[in-house]
Structure formats: structure tokens, C-alpha cells
N, C-alpha and C positions, 0 to 999 in steps of 0.2 A: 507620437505613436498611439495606436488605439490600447485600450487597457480596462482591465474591470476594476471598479475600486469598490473599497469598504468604506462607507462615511463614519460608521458607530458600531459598538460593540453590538450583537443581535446573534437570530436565528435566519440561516441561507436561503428559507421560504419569505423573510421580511422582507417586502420588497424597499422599503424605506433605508435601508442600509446600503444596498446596491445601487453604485451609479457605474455607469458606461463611458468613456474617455473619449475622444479623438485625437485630445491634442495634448495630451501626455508628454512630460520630456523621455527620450530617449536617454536608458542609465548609459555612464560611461563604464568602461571596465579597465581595471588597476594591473599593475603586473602580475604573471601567476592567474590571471583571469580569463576567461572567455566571455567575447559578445554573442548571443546566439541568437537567433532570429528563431523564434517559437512555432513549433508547427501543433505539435498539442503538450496539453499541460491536462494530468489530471490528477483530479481534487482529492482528498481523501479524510476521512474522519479529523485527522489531527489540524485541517485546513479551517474545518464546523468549530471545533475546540477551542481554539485560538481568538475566531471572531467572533464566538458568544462570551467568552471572557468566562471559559472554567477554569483554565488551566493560566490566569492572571498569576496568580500563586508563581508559576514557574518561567512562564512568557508571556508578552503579550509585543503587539504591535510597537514599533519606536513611535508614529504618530498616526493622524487620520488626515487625509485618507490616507489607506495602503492597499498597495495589489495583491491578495492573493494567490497562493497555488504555491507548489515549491517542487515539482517533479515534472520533467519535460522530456521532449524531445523534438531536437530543430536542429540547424545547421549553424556552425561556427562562421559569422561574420569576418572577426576579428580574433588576434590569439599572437600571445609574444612568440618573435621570430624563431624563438628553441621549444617552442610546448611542443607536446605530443601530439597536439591536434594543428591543422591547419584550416584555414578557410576552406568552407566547401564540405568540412565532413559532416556527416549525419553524425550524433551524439544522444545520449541519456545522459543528462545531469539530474542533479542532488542542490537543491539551495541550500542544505547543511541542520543546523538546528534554528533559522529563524525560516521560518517556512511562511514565506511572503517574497512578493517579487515575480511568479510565473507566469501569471494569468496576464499576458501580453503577449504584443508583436517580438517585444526585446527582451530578453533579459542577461543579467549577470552572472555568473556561473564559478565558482574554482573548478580551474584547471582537476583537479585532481580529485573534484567529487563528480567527473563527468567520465565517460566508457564510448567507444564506438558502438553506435547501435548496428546490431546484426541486421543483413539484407532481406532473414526471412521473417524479421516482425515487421509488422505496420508501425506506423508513429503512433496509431493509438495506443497498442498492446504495451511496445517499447516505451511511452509514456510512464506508463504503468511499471514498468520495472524496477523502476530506480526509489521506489517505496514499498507498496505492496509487496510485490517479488521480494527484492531484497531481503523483508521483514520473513517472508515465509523460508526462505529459505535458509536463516539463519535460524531460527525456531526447530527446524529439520533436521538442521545440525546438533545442536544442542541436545535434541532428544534424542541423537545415538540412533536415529533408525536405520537401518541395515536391513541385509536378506534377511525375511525368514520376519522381519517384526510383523506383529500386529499392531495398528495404529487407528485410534478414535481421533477426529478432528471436529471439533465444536464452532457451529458456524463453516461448514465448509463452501458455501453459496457464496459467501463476500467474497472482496478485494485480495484480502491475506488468505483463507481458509482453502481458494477455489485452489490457487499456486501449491499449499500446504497438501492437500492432496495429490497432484501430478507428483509431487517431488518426492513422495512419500513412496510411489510406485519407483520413478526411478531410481532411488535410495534401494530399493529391492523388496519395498514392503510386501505381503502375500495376504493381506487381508487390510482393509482400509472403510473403517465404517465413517460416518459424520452425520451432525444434525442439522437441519433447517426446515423451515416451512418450505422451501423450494424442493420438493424429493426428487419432485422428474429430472429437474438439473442434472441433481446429483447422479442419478442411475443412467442415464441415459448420454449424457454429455461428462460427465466428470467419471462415469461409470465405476463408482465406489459397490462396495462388495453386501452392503448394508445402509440406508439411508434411514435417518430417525427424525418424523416429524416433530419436534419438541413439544406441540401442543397438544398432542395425541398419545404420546408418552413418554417417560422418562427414559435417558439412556439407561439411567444406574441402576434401576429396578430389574432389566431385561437380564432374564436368566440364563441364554446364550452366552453374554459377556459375562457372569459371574461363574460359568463353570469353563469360561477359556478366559482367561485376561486380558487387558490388552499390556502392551509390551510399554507405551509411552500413549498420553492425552494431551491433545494440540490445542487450546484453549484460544480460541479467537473471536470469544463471544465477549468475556469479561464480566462481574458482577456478581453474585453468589456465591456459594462455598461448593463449589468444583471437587476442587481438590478433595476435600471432606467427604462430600457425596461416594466419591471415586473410592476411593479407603474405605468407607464405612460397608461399601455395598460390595468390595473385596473386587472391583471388576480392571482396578490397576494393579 
């Protein structure tokens, strides 16, 4: 099967790490398993993480080369005779916590980190679910948003951030600010209530948020003293 490999730990713009497959073996799958034939798989920060060797500490690759990606969506080949899934269905799976194996024709799957993809997402989007999504909307959860919140989302132009906002509205939120370099995104496509270019000024400074608070802050940026800022400038 065709497949992207990693030869060496690096950065996704080296092209010296990347090689291209043809003749790849095809993974078998075990009981409890899905074979799925890959229609897209998409990549996402903890994919960069892995194959530059930051996060060696907690994971890293079993050998080299290996395939990347670890969030898909394709059609079940193969599937034991009692799964929930049968041959022929469209699916979102999850590679789980070793997130390697996607970026092919084929891959391996548990049954049970995999979902029917809904009719009205693309394979791109529905790609996309079974990480980003996921992650935002468990974040949504956690923060308690409900009618009636007010809610800051940091980074709301990414992967997690952009999800972190719609659900935020759905959740019932009535006011939905966020920051990025991307503002027209944000106002116009994500149509948040306030966009805050980060390079142009600070959220925590802005005296609108410090005489209304916000209710909950979606941090999807990471790095800094967030929280601190947040507290200190009284705007959570």
C-alpha cells in the first residue's frame, strides 16, 4: 500500500525525514479490530510533537520508519462478525494514545475508538473529529458553559479553538469573544462577538472584559501565565 513514512526524528518542513511508500505492507487487524481503507487522515500538532521528539519524555515512535497521522476517516474493509461496524460503513476512528499508523491507504483501528461518520460531514471535516472536535468539546464541557455564559476562547482560528467557539454558542453561550491574528475568520465565518488580535493588544488589559467578566477561558493557545494574566486583570 502507498504510505507517508518518517525515517528520523525532525521538523514536518524537513524534507529529509519524509519518504513516500508504494510498497508498504498492508497492517493486518486482530480481533476487536477494524481494517479501514483511509479516505483522509488529518494531522494535528501532537502528530509535529511526536516526530520532533519533544514529547520523547512520554512517547515516541516503537521504530523508524513509521506512518504518521492517527485521526481518519475511511471505510471498514474488514470487522469481526459481531462488531458494530460492518464492511462498507463510513467511520471516524481514533489510533488511541500512540498516534501513528494513519497517513495511508490502510489502517488499523479499535473497534471502539471508531463512531459512524454522519452523512453531512465531508471525510475532510469528519477527519477532523475524532481529535480536534473531540478535544473541544470536552474542554466545553468542563468549563460548565451554559445559557447566559460569557466565554473567551484563546486561539480560536485553530483546529480545537475554531470547534471551541460553535459549541460554545450551541452550549447557549451569549457573548463569545477570541484571539488570533486571523480576526476576519473569526467575525465573519466563526462570527464571535469580539475578536482580539493578540499582536495589537492584550485580551486582559481590555477594559470591556474587566467591567463584564468572562464566565469561563478556553485556552487553546498554551505557553504563558494565562490564568495569572486572567486573575490579576480581574477579567475571569
Amino acid at each position: 500500500m502507498k504510505a507517508v513514512l518518517i525515517k528520523s526524528l525532525g521538523l514536518i518542513h524537513d524534507s529529509d525525514i519524509l519518504e513516500f511508500a508504494d510498497d508498504f505492507a498492508r497492517p493486518s487487524r486482530k480481533k476487536g479490530q477494524l481494517l479501514v481503507r483511509v479516505l483522509t487522515c488529518a494531522t494535528s500538532a501532537g502528530d509535529m510533537h511526536v516526530m520532533s521528539g519533544r514529547v520523547s519524555f512520554a512517547i515516541s515512535p516503537p521504530s523508524f520508519p513509521y506512518i504518521p497521522g492517527h485521526t481518519i476517516c475511511g471505510i471498514v474493509e474488514e470487522a469481526d462478525a459481531e462488531a458494530e461496524f460492518k464492511p462498507g460503513d463510513r467511520v471516524i476512528g481514533h489510533m488511541g494514545m500512540k498516534p501513528w499508523g494513519a497517513l495511508a491507504e490502510y489502517a488499523v483501528v479499535e473497534a471502539t475508538n471508531c463512531v459512524l461518520a454522519p452523512d453531512s460531514l465531508s471525510d475532510e471535516v469528519a477527519s477532523a473529529c475524532g481529535d480536534s472536535a473531540a478535544t473541544a468539546l470536552k474542554a466545553v464541557e468542563l468549563a460548565g458553559v451554559k445559557a447566559g455564559s460569557r466565554v473567551l476562547v484563546l486561539g480560536g482560528s485553530g483546529g480545537v479553538g475554531s470547534v471551541c467557539v460553535q459549541l460554545a454558542r450551541v452550549a447557549g453561550a451569549t457573548f463569545v469573544a477570541s484571539t488570533s491574528t486571523q480576526v476576519k475568520m473569526l467575525t465573519e465565518e466563526l462570527k464571535v462577538d469580539r475578536a482580539i488580535n493578540y499582536n495589537e493588544e492584550d485580551w486582559w488589559s481590555i477594559g470591556e472584559f474587566q467591567e463584564q467578566p468572562f464566565d469561563c477561558i478556553v485556552d487553546c493557545v498554551g505557553g504563558g501565565d494565562h490564568f495569572g494574566k486572567a486573575q490579576e486583570s480581574k477579567v475571569l
